[in-house]
C-alpha positions, 0 to 999 in steps of 0.5 A, spaced: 500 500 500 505 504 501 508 503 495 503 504 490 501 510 494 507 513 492 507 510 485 500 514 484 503 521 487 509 520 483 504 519 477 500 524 478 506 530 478 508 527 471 500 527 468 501 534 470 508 534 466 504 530 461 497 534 459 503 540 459 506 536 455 501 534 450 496 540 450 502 542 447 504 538 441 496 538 439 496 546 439 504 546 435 508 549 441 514 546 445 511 545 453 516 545 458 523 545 456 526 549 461 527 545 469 532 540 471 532 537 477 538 542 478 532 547 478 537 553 476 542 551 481 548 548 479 551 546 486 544 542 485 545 540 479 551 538 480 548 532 485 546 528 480 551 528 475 555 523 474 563 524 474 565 525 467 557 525 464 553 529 463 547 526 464 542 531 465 542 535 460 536 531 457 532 533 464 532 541 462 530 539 456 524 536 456 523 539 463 523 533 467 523 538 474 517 542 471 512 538 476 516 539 482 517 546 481 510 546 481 509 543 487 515 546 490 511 553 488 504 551 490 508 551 498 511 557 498 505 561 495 500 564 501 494 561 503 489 566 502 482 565 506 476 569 503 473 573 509 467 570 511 468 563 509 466 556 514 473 556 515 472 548 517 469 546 511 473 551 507 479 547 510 476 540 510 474 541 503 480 539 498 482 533 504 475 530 503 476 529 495 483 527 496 483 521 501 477 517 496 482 518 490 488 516 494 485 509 497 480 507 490 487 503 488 486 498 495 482 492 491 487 493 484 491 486 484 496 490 481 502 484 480 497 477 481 500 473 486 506 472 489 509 465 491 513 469 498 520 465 500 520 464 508 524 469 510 527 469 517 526 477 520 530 480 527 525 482 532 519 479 527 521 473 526 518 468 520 515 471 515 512 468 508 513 461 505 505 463 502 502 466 496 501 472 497 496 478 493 500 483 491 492 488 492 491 492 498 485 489 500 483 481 497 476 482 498 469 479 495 466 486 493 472 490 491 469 492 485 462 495 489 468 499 494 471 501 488 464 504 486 462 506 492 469 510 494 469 514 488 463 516 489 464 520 495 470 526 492 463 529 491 462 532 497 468 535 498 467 539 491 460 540 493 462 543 500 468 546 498 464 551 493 458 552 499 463 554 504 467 559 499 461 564 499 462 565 492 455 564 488 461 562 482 464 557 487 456 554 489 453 553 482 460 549 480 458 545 486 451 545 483 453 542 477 458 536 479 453 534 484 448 533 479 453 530 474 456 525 479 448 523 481 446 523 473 453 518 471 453 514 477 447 510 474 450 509 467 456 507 469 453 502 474 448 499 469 455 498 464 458 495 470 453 491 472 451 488 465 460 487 466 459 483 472 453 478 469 458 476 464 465 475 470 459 471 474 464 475 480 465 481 484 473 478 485 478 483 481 483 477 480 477 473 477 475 477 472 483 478 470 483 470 470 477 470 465 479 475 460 486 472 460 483 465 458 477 467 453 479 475 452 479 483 454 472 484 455 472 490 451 472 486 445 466 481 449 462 488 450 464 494 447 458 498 449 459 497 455 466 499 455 464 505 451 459 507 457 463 506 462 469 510 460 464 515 458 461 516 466 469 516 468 471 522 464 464 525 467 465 523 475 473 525 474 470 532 471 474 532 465 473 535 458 467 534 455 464 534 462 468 539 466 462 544 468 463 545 475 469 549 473 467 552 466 471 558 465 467 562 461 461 561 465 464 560 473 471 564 473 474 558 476 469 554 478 468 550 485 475 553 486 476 560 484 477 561 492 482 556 494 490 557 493 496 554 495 496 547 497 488 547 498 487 548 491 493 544 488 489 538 492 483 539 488 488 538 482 491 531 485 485 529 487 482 530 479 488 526 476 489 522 482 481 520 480 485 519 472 490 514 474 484 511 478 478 509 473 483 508 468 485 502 472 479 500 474 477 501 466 484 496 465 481 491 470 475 490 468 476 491 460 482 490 458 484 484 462 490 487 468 496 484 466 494 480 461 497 480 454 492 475 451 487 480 448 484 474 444 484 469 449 487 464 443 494 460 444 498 459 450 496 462 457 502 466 457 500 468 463 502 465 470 498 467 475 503 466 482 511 467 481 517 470 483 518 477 485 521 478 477 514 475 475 510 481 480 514 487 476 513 485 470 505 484 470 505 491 475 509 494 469 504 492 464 498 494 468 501 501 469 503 501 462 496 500 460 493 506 465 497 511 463 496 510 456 488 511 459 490 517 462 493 519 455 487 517 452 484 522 457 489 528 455 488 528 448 480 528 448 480 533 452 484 537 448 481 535 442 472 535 444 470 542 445 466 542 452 459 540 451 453 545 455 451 543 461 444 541 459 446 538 453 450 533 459 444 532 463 440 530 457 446 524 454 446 522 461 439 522 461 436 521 455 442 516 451 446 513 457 441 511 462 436 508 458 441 505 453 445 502 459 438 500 462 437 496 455 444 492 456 443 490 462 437 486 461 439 483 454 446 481 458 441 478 464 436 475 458 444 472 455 446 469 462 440 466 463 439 462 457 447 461 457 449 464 450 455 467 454 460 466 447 464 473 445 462 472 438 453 472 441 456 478 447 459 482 441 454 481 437 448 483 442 452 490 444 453 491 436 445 491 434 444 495 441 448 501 439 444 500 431 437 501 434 440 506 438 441 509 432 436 508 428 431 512 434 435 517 435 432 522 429 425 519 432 426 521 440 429 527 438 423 529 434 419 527 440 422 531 446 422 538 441 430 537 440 432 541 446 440 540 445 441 541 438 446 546 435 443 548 429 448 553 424 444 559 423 444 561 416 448 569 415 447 571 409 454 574 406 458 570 410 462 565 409 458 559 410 451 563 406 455 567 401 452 571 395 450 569 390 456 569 385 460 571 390 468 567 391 469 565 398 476 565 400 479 562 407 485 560 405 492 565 408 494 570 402 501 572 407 506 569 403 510 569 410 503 565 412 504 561 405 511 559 406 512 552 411 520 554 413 519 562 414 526 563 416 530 558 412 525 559 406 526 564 401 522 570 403 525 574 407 522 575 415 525 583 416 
């Protein structure tokens, strides 16, 4: 437990590096490229150089010290308490959404299991010679506390926003309550189709399911499409991040919180990240498990050595960073969605096209047509005849959340009759690709 609490904390730090990272890339710019881990002191970047090798030059230029500077910022700035404030939940708050993200990981079996050698301690004595769980918790409804924890970050959001005595602050509460009541159904209901296939609440089970007939995520797609659709919106990420939209909110739930009371609302948002992703990893793509078919030999070894335990954290850890990546690139490439167009997908689509899935898996279970290719195939014609209603539904509820592109005569898209609409640059500098090396000049 000490040891994965860390490993999240160190993840956390660099998702941060990564979303600078990565919004960069996808925007054309650099990112951080400028803060070793000498932070600008050479005694201090002395300490991790090695004797003739300058190893470290690397560090400054990808700005592999960007995330303890910032952390190193966020203590060192004043903490500003607004008068008038329930100083007690004020405080409470950022503490309230931090602890269920840090503690949702107890039930992931992140290495399998263990064969421990006996090992003879001073003062403790004999120790070992078992199979153990490398997971916090081995327990028979991992998965129910897994949701359950989740589900309470929140309260802090909500408090932190009523207690900050800013109108702003209390409708981004408003807001994250409701999203969190509204997707906590879907993502229970895709969870639940999930589970009537597994047969089991054991995390370790479903692993060992997936790596015998294959990743889940192939065997119900829908139900992976929901789910990680309901993560991005309990984890307040984009499309889904009204509680702090800028243009409406100034910060959201936390525009009065600074210093380490706001950069706790920040950890515990990617700690959520790193969170669901392995929780989407476990019940999706098969944990640790390289066989996403379920085809040849199990590859696979369910206990072994100590070697065997690092090698399968690794994959697993591999495999929830690049969620988190996922994550990263949708936000910076979906704009975000309006708050009544969020209540109506959860409502009108994910709800009942959830409630749907799980009475087609429940009727499958019952009469034992539990193969991948019937699974698939189930999913694949729910998504169909979703489809195929939605033009009817949407004539029905009077298509409230419509964008309709409202036609401007004279413009670009509605021109004149006759007229030549041209968007294109006419700037030879915006022409030319390499502006400085090229052959137009820049002076």
């Amino acid at each position: 437990m000490a040891i994965v609490v860390h490993v999240i904390l160190i993840g956390v730090a660099y998702s941060i590096y990564l979303e600078r990272k990565i919004s960069a890339y996808i925007q054309d710019r650099v990112g951080p490229n400028r803060v070793g881990f000498g932070f600008g002191q050479a005694w201090l970047h002395s300490l991790f150089m090695l004797p003739g090798i300058k190893l470290l030059r690397l560090d400054r230029a990808l700005g592999l010290g960007q995330p303890l500077a910032d952390g190193l910022k966020f203590f060192l700035k004043e903490d500003y308490r607004p008068t008038n404030v329930d100083k007690v939940l004020f405080t409470l708050a950022p503490v309230i959404v931090i602890v269920p993200a840090l503690i949702g990981f107890m039930i992931i079996p992140w290495g399998g299991m263990w064969d421990m050698p006996l090992v003879d301690l001073p003062l403790i004595g004999e120790i070992g010679g078992e199979m153990v769980h490398v997971a916090g918790a081995n327990i028979n409804i991992g998965v129910i506390y897994l949701l359950a924890v989740g589900s309470l970050g929140v309260y802090g959001i909500t408090l932190g926003g009523w207690a900050s005595n800013n109108k702003y602050s209390f409708l981004g509460g408003l807001r994250c309550t409701a999203q969190m009541i509204s997707y906590e159904i879907p993502m229970g209901m895709s969870l639940l189709a999930v589970v009537l296939v597994f047969g089991s609440f054991m995390p370790e089970r479903m692993i060992a399911d997936q790596s015998e007939n294959g990743w889940m995520v192939f065997r119900m797609p829908l139900a992976a499409v929901l789910f990680f659709t309901c993560a991005l919106a309990e984890a307040n990420r984009a499309p889904f991040d009204n509680a702090e939209a800028e243009q409406e909110l100034v910060g959201g739930y936390h525009t009065e919180y600074s210093s380490m009371r706001f950069a706790l609302f920040f950890l515990a948002e990617y700690s959520h990240m790193i969170t669901s992703s392995a929780f989407f990893a476990l019940l999706f793509l098969g944990g640790w498990s390289l066989n996403p078919l379920g085809v040849g030999p199990h590859m696979e070894p369910v206990a072994g050595s100590f070697l065997l335990v690092l090698a399968k954290f690794g994959i697993y850890f591999g495999k929830v960073m690049l969620l988190v990546c996922f994550m990263m690139v949708i936000r910076w490439t979906l704009p975000r969605m309006r708050y009544d167009q969020i209540m109506m997908l959860g409502w009108h689509a994910l709800i009942p096209i959830a409630l749907t899935l799980v009475i087609i898996t429940s009727f499958m279970r019952q009469f034992g047509m539990m193969d991948w290719w019937m699974l698939t195939i189930a999913n694949v014609a729910l998504v169909a005849v979703a489809m195929a209603l939605q033009p009817m539904l949407q004539r029905s509820l009077g298509n409230p959340t419509a964008n309709r592109q409202i036609p401007m005569y004279g413009s670009r898209f509605n021109p004149v009759p006759g007229a030549v609409v041209n968007t294109a640059p006419t700037d030879p500098m915006a022409l030319e690709d390499r502006p400085v090396q090229g052959a137009v000049t820049t002076v």
